[in-house]
C-alpha positions as CSV (number, residue, x, y, z in Angstrom):
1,X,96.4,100.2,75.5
2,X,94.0,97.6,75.9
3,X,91.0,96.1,77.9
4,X,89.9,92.6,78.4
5,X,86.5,91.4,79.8
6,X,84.2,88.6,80.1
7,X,80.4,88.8,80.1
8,X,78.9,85.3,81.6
9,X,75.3,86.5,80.6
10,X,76.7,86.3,76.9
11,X,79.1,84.2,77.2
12,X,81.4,86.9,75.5
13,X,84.8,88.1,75.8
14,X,85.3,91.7,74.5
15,X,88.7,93.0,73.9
16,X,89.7,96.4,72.7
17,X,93.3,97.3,71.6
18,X,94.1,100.8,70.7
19,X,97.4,102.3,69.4
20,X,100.3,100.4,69.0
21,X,101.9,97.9,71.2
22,X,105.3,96.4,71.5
23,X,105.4,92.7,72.6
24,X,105.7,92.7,75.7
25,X,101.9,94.7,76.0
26,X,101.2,91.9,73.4
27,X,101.9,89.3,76.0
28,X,100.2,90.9,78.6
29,X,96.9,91.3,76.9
30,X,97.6,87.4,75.8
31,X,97.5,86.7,79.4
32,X,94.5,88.6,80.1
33,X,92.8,87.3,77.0
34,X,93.7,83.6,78.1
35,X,92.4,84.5,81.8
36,X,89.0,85.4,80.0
37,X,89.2,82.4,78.2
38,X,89.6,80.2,81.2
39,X,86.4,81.7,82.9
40,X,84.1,81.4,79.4
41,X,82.2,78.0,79.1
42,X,82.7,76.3,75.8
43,X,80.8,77.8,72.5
44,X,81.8,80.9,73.7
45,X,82.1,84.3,71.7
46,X,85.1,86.7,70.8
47,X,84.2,90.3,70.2
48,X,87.7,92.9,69.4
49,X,87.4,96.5,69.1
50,X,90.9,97.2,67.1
51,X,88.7,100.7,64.9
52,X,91.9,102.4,66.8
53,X,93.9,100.7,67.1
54,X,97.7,101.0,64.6
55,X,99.3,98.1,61.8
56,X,101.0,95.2,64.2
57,X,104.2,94.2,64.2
58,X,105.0,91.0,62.8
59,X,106.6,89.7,66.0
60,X,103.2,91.0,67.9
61,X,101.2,89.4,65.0
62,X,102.8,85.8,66.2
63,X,102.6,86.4,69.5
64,X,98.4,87.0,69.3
65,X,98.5,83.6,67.3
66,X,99.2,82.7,70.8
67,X,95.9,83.5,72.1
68,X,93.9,82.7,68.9
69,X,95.0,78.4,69.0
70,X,94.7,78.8,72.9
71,X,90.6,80.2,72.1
72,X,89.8,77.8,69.6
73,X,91.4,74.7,71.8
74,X,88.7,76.1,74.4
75,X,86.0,76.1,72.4
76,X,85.0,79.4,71.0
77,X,82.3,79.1,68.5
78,X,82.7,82.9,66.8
79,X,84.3,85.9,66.7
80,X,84.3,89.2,65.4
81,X,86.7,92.4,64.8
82,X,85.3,96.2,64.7
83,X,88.0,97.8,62.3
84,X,88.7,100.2,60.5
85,X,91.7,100.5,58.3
86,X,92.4,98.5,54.7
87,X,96.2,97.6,56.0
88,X,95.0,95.7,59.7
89,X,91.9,94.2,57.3
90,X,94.9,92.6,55.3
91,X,96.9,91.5,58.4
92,X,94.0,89.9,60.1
93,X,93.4,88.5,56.5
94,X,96.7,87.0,56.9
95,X,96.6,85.8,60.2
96,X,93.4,84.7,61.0
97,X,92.5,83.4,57.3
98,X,89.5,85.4,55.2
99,X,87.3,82.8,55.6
100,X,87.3,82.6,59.6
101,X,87.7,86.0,60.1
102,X,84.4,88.3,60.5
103,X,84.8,91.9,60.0
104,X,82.3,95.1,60.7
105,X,82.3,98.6,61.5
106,X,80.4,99.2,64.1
107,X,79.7,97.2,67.5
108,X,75.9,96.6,66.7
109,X,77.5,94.6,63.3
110,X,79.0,92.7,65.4
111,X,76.4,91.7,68.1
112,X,74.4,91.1,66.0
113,X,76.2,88.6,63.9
114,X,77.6,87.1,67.4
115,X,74.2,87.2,68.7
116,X,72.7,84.8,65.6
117,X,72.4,81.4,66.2
């Protein structure tokens, strides 16, 4: 399950996945995500709520790459995950590089760090 919005007054998209998802949700919420994107004016920011949600598959972990190269070709300017779990911290590790990749447990972590100039 997942939900996809964008807030102009922030200039944020927030995302949250729950469970586990086979690829064709994956490419769904890609599409949604993407959608989001396309209404977001550049610099925007990426906030995903995954604290529920399961390990991805490695075909879903590809497919969200997707989504990721389209984001950064449009301009976002940060992101951050809510998580909980030591085995998705690896994967996004993995996939998104530690370096680039900003994670925090609760959704006030996160703002705040979004909300910093």
């Amino acid at each position: 399950m997942y939900n996809v919005k964008y807030d102009a007054g922030k200039n944020r998209i927030y995302a949250v996945l729950e469970g586990t998802s086979n690829l064709d949700e994956i490419k769904k919420y890609n599409a949604d995500f993407i959608k989001a994107i396309d209404q977001a004016k550049p610099g925007f920011t990426y906030l995903c709520d995954i604290s529920k949600r399961g390990v991805e598959l490695p075909e879903c972990v590809k497919e969200l790459e997707v989504g990721k190269n389209y984001s950064i070709k449009k301009g976002i300017s940060k992101f951050a995950f809510i998580i909980d779990g030591a085995i998705l911290k690896m994967q996004l590790k993995r996939a998104y590089g530690e370096n680039q990749t900003t994670m925090f447990a609760t959704k006030e972590e996160a703002e705040k760090y979004l909300d910093a100039k």
